[in-house]
Every structure is written in structure tokens, then in C-alpha cells.
C-alpha positions in Angstrom: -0.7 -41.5 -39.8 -1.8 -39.2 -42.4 -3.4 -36.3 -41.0 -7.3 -36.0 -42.1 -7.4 -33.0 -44.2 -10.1 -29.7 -44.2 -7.7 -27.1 -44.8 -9.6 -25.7 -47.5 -12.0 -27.4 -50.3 -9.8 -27.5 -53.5 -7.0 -29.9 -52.3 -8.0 -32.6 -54.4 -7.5 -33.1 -57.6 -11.0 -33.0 -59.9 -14.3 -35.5 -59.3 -13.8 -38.5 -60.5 -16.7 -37.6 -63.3 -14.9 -35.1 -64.7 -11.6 -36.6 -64.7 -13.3 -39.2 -66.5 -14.5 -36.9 -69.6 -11.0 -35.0 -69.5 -9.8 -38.2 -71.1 -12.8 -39.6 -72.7 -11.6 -36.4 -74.5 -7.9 -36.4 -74.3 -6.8 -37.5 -77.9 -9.6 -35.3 -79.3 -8.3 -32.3 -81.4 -10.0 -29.1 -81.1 -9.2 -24.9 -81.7 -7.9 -23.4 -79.0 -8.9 -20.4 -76.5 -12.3 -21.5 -75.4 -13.8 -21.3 -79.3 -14.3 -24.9 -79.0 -17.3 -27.0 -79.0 -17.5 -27.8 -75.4 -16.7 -24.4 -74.2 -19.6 -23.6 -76.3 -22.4 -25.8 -75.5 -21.1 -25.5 -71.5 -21.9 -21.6 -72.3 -25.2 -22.5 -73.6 -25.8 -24.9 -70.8 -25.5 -22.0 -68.6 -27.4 -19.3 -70.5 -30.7 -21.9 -70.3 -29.7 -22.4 -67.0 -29.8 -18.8 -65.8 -32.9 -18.1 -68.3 -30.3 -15.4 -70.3 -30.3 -16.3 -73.7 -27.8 -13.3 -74.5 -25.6 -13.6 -71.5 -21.7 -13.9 -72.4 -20.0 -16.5 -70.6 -16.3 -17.0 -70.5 -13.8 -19.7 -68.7 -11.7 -18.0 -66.6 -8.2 -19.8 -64.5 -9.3 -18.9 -61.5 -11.0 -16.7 -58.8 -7.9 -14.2 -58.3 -7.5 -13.7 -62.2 -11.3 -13.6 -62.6 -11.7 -11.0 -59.9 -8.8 -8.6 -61.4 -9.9 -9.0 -65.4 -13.5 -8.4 -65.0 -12.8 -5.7 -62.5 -10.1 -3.7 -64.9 -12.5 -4.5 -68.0 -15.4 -2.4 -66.3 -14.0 0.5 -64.6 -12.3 3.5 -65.8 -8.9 4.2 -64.4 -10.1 7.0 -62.3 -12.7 4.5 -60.7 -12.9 2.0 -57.9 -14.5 -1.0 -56.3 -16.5 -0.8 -53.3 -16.5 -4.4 -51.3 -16.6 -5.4 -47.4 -13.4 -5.6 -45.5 -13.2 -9.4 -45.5 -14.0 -9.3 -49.2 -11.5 -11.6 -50.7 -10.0 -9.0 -53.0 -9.0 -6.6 -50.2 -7.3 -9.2 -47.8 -6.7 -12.2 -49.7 -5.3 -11.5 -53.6 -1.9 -9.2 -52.4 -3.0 -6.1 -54.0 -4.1 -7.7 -57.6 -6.8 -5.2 -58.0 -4.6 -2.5 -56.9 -2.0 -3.6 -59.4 -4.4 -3.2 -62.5 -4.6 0.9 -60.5 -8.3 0.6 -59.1 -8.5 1.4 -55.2 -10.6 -1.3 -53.0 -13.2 1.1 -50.8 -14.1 -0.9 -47.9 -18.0 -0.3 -46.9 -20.0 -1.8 -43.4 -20.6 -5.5 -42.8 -22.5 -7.3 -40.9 -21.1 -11.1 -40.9 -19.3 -10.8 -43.9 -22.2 -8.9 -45.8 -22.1 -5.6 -47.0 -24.8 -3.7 -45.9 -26.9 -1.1 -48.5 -26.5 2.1 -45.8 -22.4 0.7 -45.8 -22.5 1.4 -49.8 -24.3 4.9 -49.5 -22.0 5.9 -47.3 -18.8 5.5 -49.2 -20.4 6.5 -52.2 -21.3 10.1 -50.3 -18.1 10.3 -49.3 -16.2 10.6 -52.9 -17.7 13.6 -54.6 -15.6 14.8 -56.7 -12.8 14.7 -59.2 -9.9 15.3 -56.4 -11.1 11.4 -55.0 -11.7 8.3 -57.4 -15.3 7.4 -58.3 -17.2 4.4 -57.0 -18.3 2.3 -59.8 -18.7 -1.5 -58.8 -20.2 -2.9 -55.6 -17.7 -6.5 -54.9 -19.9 -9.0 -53.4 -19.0 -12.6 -52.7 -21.8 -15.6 -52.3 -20.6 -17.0 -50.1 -19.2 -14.6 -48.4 -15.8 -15.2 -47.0 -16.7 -15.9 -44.0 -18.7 -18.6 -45.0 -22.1 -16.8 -44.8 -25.2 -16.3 -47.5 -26.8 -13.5 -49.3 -30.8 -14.1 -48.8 -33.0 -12.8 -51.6 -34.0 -9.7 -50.3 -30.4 -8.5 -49.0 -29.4 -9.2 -52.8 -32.2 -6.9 -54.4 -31.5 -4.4 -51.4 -27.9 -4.3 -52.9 -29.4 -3.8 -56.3 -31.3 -1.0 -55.5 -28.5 0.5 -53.8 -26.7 0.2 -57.1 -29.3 1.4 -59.3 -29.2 4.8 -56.8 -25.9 4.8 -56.7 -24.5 4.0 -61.0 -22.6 0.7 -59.7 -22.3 -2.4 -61.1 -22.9 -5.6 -59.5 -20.3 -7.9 -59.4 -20.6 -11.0 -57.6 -17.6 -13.7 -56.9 -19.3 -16.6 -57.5 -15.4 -18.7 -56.1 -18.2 -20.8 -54.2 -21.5 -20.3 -55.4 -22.2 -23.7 -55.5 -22.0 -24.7 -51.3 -24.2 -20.8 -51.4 -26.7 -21.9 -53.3 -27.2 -25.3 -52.2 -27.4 -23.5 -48.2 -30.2 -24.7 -46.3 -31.3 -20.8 -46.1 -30.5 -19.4 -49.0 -33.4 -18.2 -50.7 -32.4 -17.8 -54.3 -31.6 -19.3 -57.6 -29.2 -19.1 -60.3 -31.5 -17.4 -62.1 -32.3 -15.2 -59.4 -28.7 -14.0 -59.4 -28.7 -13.5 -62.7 -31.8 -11.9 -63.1 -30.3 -9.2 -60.0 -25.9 -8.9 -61.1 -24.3 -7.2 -64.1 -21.9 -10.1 -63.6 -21.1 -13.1 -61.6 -19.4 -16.3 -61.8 -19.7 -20.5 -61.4 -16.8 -21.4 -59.4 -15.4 -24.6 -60.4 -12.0 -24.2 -58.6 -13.4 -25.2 -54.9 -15.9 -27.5 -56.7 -14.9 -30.4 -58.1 -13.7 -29.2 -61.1 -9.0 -29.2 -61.6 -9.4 -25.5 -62.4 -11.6 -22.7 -64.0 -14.4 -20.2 -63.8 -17.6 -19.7 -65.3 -17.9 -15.9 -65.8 -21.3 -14.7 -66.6 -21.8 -11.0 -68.2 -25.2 -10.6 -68.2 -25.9 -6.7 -68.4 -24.8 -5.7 -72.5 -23.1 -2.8 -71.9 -20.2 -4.7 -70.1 -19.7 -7.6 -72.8 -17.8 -5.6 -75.4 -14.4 -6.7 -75.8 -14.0 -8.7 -72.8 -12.3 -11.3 -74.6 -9.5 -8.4 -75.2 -9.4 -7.8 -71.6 -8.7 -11.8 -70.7 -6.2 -12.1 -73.1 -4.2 -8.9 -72.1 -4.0 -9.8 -68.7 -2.9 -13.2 -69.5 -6.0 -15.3 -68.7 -6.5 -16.2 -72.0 -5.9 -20.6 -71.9 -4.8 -21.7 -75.3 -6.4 -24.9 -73.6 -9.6 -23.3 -73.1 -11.6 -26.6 -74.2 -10.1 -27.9 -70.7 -12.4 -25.7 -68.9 -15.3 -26.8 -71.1 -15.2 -29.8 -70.8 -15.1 -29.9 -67.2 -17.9 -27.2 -66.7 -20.1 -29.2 -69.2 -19.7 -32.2 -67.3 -20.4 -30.9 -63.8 -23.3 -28.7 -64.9 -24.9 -30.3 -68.0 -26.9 -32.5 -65.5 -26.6 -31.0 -62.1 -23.3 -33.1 -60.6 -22.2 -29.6 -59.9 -25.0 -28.8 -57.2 -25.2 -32.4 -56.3 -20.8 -31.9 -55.2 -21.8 -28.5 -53.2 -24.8 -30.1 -51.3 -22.2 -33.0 -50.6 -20.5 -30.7 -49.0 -22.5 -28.9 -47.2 -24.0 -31.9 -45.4 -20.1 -33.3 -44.3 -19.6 -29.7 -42.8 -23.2 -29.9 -41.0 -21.9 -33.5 -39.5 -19.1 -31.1 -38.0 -21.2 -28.6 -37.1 -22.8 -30.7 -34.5 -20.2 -32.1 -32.9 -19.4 -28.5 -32.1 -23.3 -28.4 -30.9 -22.5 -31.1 -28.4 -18.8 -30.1 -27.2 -20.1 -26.8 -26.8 -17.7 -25.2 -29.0 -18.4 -22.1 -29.5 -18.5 -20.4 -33.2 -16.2 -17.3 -34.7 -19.0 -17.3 -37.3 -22.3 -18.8 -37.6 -22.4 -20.3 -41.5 -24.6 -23.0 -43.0 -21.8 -23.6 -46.1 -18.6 -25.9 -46.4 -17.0 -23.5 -44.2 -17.0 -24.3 -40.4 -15.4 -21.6 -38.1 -14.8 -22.9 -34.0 -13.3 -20.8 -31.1 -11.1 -23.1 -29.6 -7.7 -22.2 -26.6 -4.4 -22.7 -27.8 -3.9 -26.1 -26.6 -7.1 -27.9 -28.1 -5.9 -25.7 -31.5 -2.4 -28.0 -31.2 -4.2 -31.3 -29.9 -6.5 -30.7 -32.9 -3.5 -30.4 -35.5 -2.0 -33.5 -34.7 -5.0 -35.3 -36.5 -6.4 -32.6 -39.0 -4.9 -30.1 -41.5 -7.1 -27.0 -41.3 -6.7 -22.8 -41.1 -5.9 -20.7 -38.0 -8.6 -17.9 -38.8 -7.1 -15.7 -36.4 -5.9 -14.8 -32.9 -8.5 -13.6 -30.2 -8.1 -12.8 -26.5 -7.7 -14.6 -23.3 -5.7 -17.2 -25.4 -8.2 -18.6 -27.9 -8.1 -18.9 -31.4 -10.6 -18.6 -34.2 -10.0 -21.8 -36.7 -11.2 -22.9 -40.2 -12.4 -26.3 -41.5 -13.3 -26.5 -44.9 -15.3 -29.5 -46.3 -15.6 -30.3 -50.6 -17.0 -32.7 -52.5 -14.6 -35.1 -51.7 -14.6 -35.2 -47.8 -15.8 -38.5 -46.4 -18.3 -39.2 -43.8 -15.7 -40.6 -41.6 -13.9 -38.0 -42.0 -16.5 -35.4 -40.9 -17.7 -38.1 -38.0 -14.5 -38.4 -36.8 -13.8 -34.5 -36.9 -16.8 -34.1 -35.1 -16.0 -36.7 -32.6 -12.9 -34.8 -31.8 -14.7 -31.5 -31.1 -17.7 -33.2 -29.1 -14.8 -34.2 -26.8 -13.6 -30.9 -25.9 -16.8 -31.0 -23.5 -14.8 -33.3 -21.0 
């Protein structure tokens, strides 16, 4: 029996609606490197969306190359990137920042967050030409451990910026299961009315591949397209990535897939509730993070694919399961079911 499968939320292929315009479009010939018509209006789908008529948007691969070119296009090579331990570009993208010769600075969290007093404090601590110079602030909504920005921690980490000459970058890898969160606060616009730059993930939403990068502050749109194609981002392609953006976000499928999402991982959620399975991390996104011992960990991977998070004491284990756009209600129920039953 094939094992039911939340090991993370881009192991499917695309949603059926945009497979279906990738070849309503197939045949179609069109110039290359995201100069074509659908990369176009899915840019001005976005700019009305985020209420930033001058914004620059570009369609990235994916989060790792999306992270690393917007991060070398903005800094200096004396200058680094400040971001929370768990940030996914200090744990998770083997050094890719570090390879284009900007340092990571890791700065307090609280539950994946970084906090303003965390940025101040790094910041304080390079003072002078003999250290490299803090220049962007990493953020990721959600975080990676599955958690939300609210409004107010957002425009605390603005501030902080401001006092501080960073930028404000945000990975955006799943923006969509962030903003359709049950407590988050904030809009699209919101976000773009607070970052220099953020982006639409498509990758863990539905979508084959791609990003939606969004420059919205001026001074950091120059030449970007130089930057993509130097570091080998640049999709001869591109009109792939339009096309699928345009169809998830021209009429709101996209948000529609994240709160899909959201809802199979709440389903899981309370089977935990009732098994009284405890949580590595409380979240409210597609990410779902138990405690469980070592032996419910194997009985549980003889039915599901997931993540081992990581190994705690007294022989427990911190596990991942990831719900997408695709997971089933069954599914979910019968993920939950399992966990419920830990209680006997």
C-alpha cells in the first residue's frame, strides 16, 4: 500500500487549472525570457493587486535561486544579511548566500520570528570597516517553522530597518498558506506597502515551478534583470512562469489552493488535540509539527511519508507534516485518526 504522503507541500506536480492553461498554451509561440505577454499581464495582475503601480516584478525558478539573486543584487560585497537562525537561508540552501561572498548574521527569535531588539543588536555589534556591514534584514512569512508575522511585528521590523539603513526582504516560498492564516492580520498590500522586496511563492503552491519577485522600493530595481541572468536564473522559457502565475492569481485560485491547505492541516491538528500529542511548534499554516517517542515516529512511517524535524531528549522526536493544495480530506482524516490513537 502506497504510503499517504505529507512530506512537504510541492510533491505534486501543478493544479489541475494550471496544467490546464500550460497547454491551452502549448503550441503558442511567444519571445522568450519573461518579455512575453503573460509574464506581463501576470506582473500587472500583481502590481493592482499590491496597489504598486511601479513595482517590478520578475519570475524567478525558485526560492533558493530567488533568495541568492535578489540578495547579491542589493548588497555590496563588504555587506551582509541579517535573518533568524532557522531562516531558510542559513540552514537550509548549503551556503548559496555565502557562495555569492555575503555572510548570514543570525539575530534573536522567538518561534521562528526575528525580534526588532535581536536586529539592533547585531547591527551594534559591527561597527566598523574591520567587520562586514549589515544591510538586509531576511524574513520569511511563513516562517520556517510554520509560524506568522502579525501586522504590528511587521511594521516593528520596519522601523527597526528604517533606524538601522536595512532593507526588507521577505521570502514569500509560502506566502500564500501565511496569508490565508486564520491570525494573520495583513494583506498583500500590507506587505508591500511595509518590504523593499518580497515574493509570491508558486513552487509549494500549486504552481510546477516559479516565483513572483516583487521590488517595490526604486532604488533596488535597477538592473535586476542583469543580476538574474548572471546567476543563471534567467528562463529562456520565462512565459512558463507566466502563464502559470496568471492563472492562479488573475482570479484568486492562488489563495483559494493555500486556504485549501490550511484547512487539511487544521483536520490534523486536532487529531493531535484529542491524542494529546504534544506540539514542537504551535502554527496555524500547512505545516504541522508533533512530538512524538521513537516508536510511534516508526509506527507512523509505515502509513505516511513526512520529515523528522529533529531529535529531542528522553527518546522523542520532533516530526513534520506538510499539507498543499492537493491533500485530500481522507487523507488529513485518516492522518489525524492515526495521531488521535496515540491516546490509548
Amino acid at each position: 500500500m502506497d504510503k499517504l504522503f505529507f512530506m512537504n507541500d510541492y510533491g505534486e506536480g501543478a493544479h489541475p487549472l494550471v496544467m490546464q492553461r500550460l497547454m491551452e498554451t502549448n503550441l503558442e509561440h511567444t519571445c522568450g525570457y519573461g518579455m512575453d505577454a503573460y509574464s506581463l499581464r501576470a506582473a500587472d495582475v500583481i502590481r493592482k493587486k499590491i496597489g504598486k503601480p511601479d513595482a517590478a516584478v520578475h519570475m524567478m525558478t525558485g526560492g533558493t535561486s530567488a533568495n541568492m539573486i535578489a540578495l547579491a543584487a542589493f548588497m555590496r560585497p563588504y555587506e551582509a544579511v541579517v535573518a533568524a537562525a532557522s531562516g531558510h537561508i542559513n540552514v537550509h540552501e548549503t551556503g548559496a548566500v555565502e557562495a555569492s561572498g555575503h555572510k548570514v548574521l543570525p539575530a534573536e527569535s522567538r518561534d521562528g520570528k526575528v525580534l526588532p531588539e535581536g536586529v539592533r543588536a547585531v547591527c551594534a555589534l559591527h561597527t566598523d570597516e574591520h567587520m562586514v556591514h549589515p544591510r538586509v534584514l531576511y524574513i520569511s512569512q511563513a516562517t520556517e517553522v510554520g509560524t506568522v508575522y502579525s501586522l504590528n511585528e511587521l511594521k516593528a521590523l520596519r522601523e527597526v530597518c528604517d533606524e538601522c539603513g536595512l532593507i526588507l526582504f521577505v521570502d514569500g516560498a509560502r506566502l500564500g498558506s501565511a496569508l490565508m492564516s486564520r491570525e494573520c492580520d495583513m494583506t498583500l498590500a500590507d506587505l508591500a506597502n511595509l518590504a523593499d522586496c518580497f515574493y509570491i511563492g508558486g513552487t509549494k503552491n500549486g504552481l510546477l515551478f516559479g516565483e513572483a519577485m516583487v521590488i517595490v522600493n526604486p532604488a533596488l530595481q535597477k538592473d535586476f534583470r542583469y543580476m538574474i541572468k548572471n546567476r543563471g536564473g534567467m528562463m529562456a522559457k520565462g512565459r512558463l512562469c507566466g502563464v502559470m502565475f496568471l492563472a492562479a492569481l488573475e482570479h484568486d485560485d492562488y489563495f483559494a489552493w493555500a486556504r485549501h491547505a490550511n484547512a487539511m492541516a487544521d483536520i490534523i491538528r486536532a487529531g493531535m488535540e484529542r491524542g494529546g500529542v504534544p506540539f514542537f511548534q504551535r502554527t496555524t499554516t500547512n505545516q504541522v509539527f508533533p512530538i512524538v517517542t521513537l516508536e510511534q515516529e516508526k509506527a507512523l512511517a509505515e502509513r505516511f511519508a513526512f520529515e523528522r524535524w529533529g531529535l529531542l531528549d528522553g527518546g522523542r522526536v520532533a516530526i513534520r507534516f506538510v499539507t498543499s493544495w492537493a491533500t485530500t480530506e481522507a487523507d488529513a482524516a485518516a492522518l489525524a485518526a492515526a495521531l488521535e490513537a496515540m491516546r490509548a
